[in-house]
C-alpha positions in Angstrom: -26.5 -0.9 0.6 -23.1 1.0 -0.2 -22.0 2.9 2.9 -21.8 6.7 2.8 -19.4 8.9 1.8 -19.0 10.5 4.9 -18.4 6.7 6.4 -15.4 6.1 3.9 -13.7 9.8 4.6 -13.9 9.0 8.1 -12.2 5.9 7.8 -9.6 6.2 5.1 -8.3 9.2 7.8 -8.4 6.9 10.5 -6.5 4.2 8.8 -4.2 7.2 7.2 -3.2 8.7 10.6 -2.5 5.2 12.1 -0.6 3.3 9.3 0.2 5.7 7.0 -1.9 3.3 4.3 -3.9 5.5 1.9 -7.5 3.9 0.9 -8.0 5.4 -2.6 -11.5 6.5 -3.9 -12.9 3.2 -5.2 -12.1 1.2 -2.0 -15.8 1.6 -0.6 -16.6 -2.3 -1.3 -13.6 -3.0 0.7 -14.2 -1.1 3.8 -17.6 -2.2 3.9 -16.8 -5.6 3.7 -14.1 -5.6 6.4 -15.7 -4.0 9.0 -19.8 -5.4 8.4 -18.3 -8.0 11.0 -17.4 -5.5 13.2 -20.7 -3.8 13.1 -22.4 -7.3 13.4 -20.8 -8.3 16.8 -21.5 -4.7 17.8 -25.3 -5.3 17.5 -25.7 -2.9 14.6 -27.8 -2.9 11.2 -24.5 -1.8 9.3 -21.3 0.0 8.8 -22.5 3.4 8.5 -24.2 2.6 12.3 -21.1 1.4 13.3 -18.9 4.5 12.4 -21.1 7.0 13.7 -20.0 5.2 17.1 -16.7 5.7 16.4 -17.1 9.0 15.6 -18.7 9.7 19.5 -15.3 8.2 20.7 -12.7 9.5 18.5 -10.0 7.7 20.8 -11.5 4.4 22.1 -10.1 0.9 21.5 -12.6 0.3 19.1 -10.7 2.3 16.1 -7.7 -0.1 16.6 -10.0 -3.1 15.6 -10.8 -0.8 12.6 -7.0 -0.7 11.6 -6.6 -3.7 12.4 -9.1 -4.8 10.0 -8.0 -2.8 7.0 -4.5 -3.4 7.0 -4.3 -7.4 7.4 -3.4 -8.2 4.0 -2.9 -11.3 1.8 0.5 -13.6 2.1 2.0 -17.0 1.0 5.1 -18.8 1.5 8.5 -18.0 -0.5 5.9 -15.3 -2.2 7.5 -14.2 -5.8 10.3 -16.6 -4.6 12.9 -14.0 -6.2 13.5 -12.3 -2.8 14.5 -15.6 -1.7 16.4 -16.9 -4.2 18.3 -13.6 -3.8 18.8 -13.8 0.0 20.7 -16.9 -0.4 22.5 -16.7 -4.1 23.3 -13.3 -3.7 23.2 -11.4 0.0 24.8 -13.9 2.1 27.5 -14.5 -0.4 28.3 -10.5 -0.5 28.4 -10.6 3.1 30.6 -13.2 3.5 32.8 -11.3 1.0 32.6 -8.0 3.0 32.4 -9.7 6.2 34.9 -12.8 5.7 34.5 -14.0 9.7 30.4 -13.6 9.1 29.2 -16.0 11.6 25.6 -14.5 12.2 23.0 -12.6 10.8 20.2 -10.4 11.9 17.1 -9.7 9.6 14.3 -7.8 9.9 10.9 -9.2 8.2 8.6 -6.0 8.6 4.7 -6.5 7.8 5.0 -10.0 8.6 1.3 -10.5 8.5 0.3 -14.5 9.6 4.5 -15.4 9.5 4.7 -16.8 6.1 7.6 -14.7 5.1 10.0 -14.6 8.4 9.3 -18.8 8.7 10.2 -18.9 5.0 13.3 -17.1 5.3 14.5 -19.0 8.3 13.7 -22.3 6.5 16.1 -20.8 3.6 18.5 -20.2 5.5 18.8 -23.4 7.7 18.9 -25.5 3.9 21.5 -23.1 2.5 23.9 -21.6 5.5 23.0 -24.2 7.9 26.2 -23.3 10.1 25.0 -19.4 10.1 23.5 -18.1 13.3 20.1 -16.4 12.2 18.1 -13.8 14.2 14.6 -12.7 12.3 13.0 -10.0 13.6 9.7 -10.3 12.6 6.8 -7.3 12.8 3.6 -6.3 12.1 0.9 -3.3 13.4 -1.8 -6.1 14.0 -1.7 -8.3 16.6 -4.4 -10.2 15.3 -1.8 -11.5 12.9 0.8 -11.8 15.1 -0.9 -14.2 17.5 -1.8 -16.5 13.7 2.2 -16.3 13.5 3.0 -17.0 16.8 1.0 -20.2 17.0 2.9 -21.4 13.6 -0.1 -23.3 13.0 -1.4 -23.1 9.0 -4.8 -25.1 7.2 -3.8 -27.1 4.2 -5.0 -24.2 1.9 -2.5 -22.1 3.7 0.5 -24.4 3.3 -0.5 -25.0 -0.7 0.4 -21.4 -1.1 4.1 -22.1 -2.2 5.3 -23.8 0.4 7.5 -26.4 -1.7 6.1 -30.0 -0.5 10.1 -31.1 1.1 9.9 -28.0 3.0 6.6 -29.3 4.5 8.8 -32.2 4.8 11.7 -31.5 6.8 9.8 -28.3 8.7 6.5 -28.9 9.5 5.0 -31.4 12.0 0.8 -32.8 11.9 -1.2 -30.7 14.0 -5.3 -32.1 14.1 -5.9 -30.8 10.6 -3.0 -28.8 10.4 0.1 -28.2 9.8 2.5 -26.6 12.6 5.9 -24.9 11.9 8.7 -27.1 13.4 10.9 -25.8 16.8 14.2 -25.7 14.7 12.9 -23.2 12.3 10.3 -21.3 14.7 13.8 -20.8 17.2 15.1 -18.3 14.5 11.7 -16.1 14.3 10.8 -13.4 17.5 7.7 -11.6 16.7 6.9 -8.3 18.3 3.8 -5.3 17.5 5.5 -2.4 15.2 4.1 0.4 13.3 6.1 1.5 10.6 5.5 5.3 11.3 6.3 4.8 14.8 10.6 3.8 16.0 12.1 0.5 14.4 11.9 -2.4 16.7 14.7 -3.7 19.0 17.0 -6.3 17.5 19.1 -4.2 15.2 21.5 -3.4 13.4 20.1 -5.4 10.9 22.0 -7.2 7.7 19.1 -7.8 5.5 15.5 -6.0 5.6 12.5 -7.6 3.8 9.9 -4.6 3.7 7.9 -6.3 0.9 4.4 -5.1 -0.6 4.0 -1.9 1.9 5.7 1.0 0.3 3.1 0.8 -2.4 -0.3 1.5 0.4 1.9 4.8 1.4 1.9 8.4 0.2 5.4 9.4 -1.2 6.2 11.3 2.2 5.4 8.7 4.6 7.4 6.1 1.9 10.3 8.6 2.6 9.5 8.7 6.3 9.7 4.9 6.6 12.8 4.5 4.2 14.7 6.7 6.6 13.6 4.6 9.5 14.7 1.4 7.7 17.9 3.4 6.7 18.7 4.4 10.4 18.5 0.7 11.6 20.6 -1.0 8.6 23.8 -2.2 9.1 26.3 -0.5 6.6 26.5 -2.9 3.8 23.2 -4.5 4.6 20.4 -5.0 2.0 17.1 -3.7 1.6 14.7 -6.1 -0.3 11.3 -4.3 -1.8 8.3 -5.7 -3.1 8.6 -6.3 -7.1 6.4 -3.5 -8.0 7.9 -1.3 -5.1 10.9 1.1 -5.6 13.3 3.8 -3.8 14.0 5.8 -6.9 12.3 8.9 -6.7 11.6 8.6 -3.2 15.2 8.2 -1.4 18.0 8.9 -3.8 21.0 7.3 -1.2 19.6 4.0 -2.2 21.9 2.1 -4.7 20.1 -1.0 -7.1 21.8 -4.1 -7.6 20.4 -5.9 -10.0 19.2 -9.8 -8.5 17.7 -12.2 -11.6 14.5 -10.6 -12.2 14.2 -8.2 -9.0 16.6 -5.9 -7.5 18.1 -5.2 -4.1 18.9 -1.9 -2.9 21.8 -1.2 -0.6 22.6 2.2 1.1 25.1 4.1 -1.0 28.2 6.0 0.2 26.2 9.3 0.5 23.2 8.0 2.5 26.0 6.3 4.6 27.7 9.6 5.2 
């Protein structure tokens, strides 16, 4: 049975005020299918039961599992692999050139999700700069997926999502029926809790930014909102890297593209530096 629409209003404003993600018309099937678990463990019939207990304790600890449920989304290793290939053709050789005594650099992977993307950029950056100090900070609003992350520890299916087979080589170590992330490469990565309408995390200024496959859950306000943050935290020069279907023009105009092979990166232009 579909729930009600008095269920899904309830919970796309939840998940609205907390993340800033928007859940469209048409998203019923999914919020009924990720919180049905929820409801189960509570001892309920179905979502619509379990809501109308969240609605008698419009601030209890139970709305963060609701969050929590709606915004973990999908990720895979080196995924669209242009982002990548950009970080280490392009970036890191226009830093050097700004920066010739560049001996470290500090990114910020935000969304980070189960780790795939902050483990893949270290392990790019250890086979291309191996002499350049890296510090990744890597975020995300669940910690759910940040304790998946922490652990390093991935299934088979999990590592077949693009992780190239001598990466799984030179990084990765047998674990029962897994695979685990090697210390060398897990040594680069800190992982802390960060909402993206809330204050950047500590670890800045940062050089390079990945904020890949959010933007596009947000209203245009809160996309400003969060662009600003980003912008507040960058170091002058740095680079911003978006998802591919993700974009700053007409929502920050102090954002200048450079073109990268079949993506773009976005850098902070003299007026949004001023």
């Amino acid at each position: 049975m579909a729930i009600s629409a008095a269920t899904f209003t309830f919970v796309a404003d939840l998940v609205h005020r907390c993340s800033g993600i928007q859940l469209a018309a048409g998203k019923e099937y999914l919020v009924e299918a990720r919180l049905l678990p929820l409801a189960r463990q509570a001892g309920l019939a179905g979502v619509d039961e379990y809501v109308d207990t969240l609605r008698q304790v419009p601030h209890g600890a139970e709305n963060d599992r609701v969050v929590e449920a709606l915004t973990t989304n999908e990720t895979s290793w080196f995924r669209d692999f242009t982002p990548f290939q950009a970080l280490t053709g392009q970036v890191i050789p226009a830093l050097r050139r700004d920066h010739p005594a560049l001996t470290s650099l500090r990114v910020w992977s935000a969304a980070c999700s189960s780790g795939q993307e902050p483990y893949s950029i270290a392990m790019a950056m250890l086979d291309a700069a191996p002499g350049l100090k890296v510090e990744i900070t890597a975020t995300d609003i669940s910690q759910e997926a940040l304790r998946r992350a922490r652990a390093g520890r991935y299934s088979q299916i999990e590592i077949n999502r693009g992780l190239p087979a001598a990466m799984l080589v030179r990084h990765f170590t047998r674990a029962g029926t897994e695979w685990e992330v090697g210390q060398e490469v897990r040594s680069k990565v800190a992982f802390s809790q960060n909402n993206l309408l809330e204050a950047p995390p500590p670890g800045g200024p940062f050089d390079v930014i990945f904020l890949r496959n959010v933007l596009i859950y947000f209203d245009p306000e809160t996309r400003r909102r969060v662009l600003r943050r980003v912008r507040g935290v960058m170091r002058a020069g740095g680079f911003l890297l978006l998802g591919a279907a993700e974009s700053t023009l007409g929502v920050e105009d102090v954002w200048e593209r450079v073109p990268a092979g079949r993506g773009t990166l976005y850098r902070v232009n003299a007026l949004g530096a001023a």
